[in-house]
C-alpha positions, 0 to 999 in steps of 0.5 A: 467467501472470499479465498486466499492465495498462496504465492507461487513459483513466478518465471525469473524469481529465485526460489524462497529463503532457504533457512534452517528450521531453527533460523527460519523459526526465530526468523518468523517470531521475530516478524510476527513481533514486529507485526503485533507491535504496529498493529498496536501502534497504528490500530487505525491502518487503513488504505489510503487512497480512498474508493468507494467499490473496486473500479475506483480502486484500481483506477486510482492504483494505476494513478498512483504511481511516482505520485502520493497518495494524497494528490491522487485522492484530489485528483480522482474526486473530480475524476470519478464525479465526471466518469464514475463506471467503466463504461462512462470512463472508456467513452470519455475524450482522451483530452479532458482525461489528460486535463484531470490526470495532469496533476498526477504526473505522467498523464499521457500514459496514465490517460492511455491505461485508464482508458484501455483498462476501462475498455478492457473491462467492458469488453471482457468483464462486463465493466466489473472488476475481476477478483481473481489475481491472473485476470487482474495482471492481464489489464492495461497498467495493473501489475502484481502490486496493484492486483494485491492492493485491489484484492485485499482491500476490494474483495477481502482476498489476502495479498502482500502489497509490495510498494518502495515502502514495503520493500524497504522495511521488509529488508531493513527489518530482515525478512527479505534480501531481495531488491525483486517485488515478487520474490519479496513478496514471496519472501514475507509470505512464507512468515505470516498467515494469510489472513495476516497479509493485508493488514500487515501490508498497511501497517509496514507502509504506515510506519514507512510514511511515518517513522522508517523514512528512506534516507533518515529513518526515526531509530529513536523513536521507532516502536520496533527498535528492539526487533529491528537488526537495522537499528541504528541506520538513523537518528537514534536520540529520542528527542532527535528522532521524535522530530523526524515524525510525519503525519499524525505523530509529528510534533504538534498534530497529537490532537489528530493521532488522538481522535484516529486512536479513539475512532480507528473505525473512521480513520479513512474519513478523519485522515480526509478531513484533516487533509482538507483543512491543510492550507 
């Protein structure tokens, strides 16, 4: 059975909020109101890049940064149909690497970390992936962020998934200061259960993707305006704010929000689908 970890002190990260006992009560209410609000309005959050075991997992974590989650899906299909194992993957020419990741940006150094992570799993894990956190940040291209990402959602280990999404909205909504992934990850921690974590880490990031954008967040139409001390940063008016929807809330895609609603249990395969009938 999978257990959970509590953050830790980490070299160079400010100890965690210091608050009253009161302050930090009202604070975690708040927070944990927040949370039951998303969750009941992306019943259906899920990991967006798709994987079928933890290999794919962390290889497409590593592909996916200053990229979208989407391209590397298209990009890893093919990837992981010519190199589907460590093993396959840590003999493959650096060339045809390069050629498959070039979509993806930054595929030099890409193609260098796929191939020295895959070594380093053949060499000292026997081509599997490790599920312990420090021997997972120990791999070529895997970070704090990676490591919880492959924890939570490959071996059902709680983790906070610090992203720029996440970190935008746990300032935003007050849960953290900190502009540092690790501290706000530590930060958050101290406001939920454990058992919270993961899911919490997907429904923040959906609701990043789709409503609480960087520059004009949807204010108006946010379904956590009335917890949020940042309300009002973006467009306030409902018919306004409403337009600035992405995804399956954007006006016009109410048949798709529909179908993820009823079938929260599909959501990652009716996401594909949908986005395989884009033009």
């Amino acid at each position: 059975m999978a257990t959970s970890r509590t953050p830790g002190a980490a070299p160079g990260v400010a100890a965690p909020r210091q608050a009253s006992a009161e302050s930090l009560l009202a604070l975690k209410r708040r927070a944990r109101r927040i949370n039951k609000a998303l969750a009941e309005k992306y019943p259906y959050a899920h990991a967006e890049l798709d994987f079928r075991n933890p290999f794919e997992l962390v290889v497409a974590t590593v592909l996916s940064a200053q990229t979208t989650d989407v391209l590397v899906n298209q990009v890893t299909k093919i990837l992981f149909a010519r190199y589907p194992d460590a093993r396959a993957m840590s003999e493959a020419d650096p060339a045809e690497l390069e050629a498959i990741l070039q979509p993806t940006g930054f595929f030099r150094a890409k193609t260098k970390n796929v191939l020295a992570l895959s070594n380093r799993l053949v060499d000292e894990y026997n081509g599997e992936v490790p599920g312990r956190l420090e021997d997972l940040v120990t791999l070529p291209g895997v970070g704090r962020k990676t490591a919880n990402v492959v924890l939570g959602n490959a071996f059902g280990v709680p983790g906070i998934t610090v992203d720029t999404h996440f970190g935008r909205l746990a300032r935003r909504f007050g849960w953290t200061q900190s502009e540092d992934p690790v501290q706000v990850e530590f930060d958050v921690a101290e406001l939920f259960e454990p058992r919270d974590w993961t899911m919490l880490s997907h429904r923040v990031v959906f609701h990043g993707r789709r409503v609480c954008h960087s520059r004009k967040p949807a204010c108006g139409a946010c379904p956590v305006a009335n917890w949020c001390p940042s309300y009002g940063l973006g467009e306030t008016d409902p018919l306004k704010a409403a337009k600035l929807l992405k995804y399956e809330l954007a006006p016009g895609s109410e048949a798709l929000l529909e179908q993820l609603l009823a079938e929260t249990h599909r959501a990652a395969e009716i996401r594909m689908e949908s986005q395989r009938r884009l033009p």
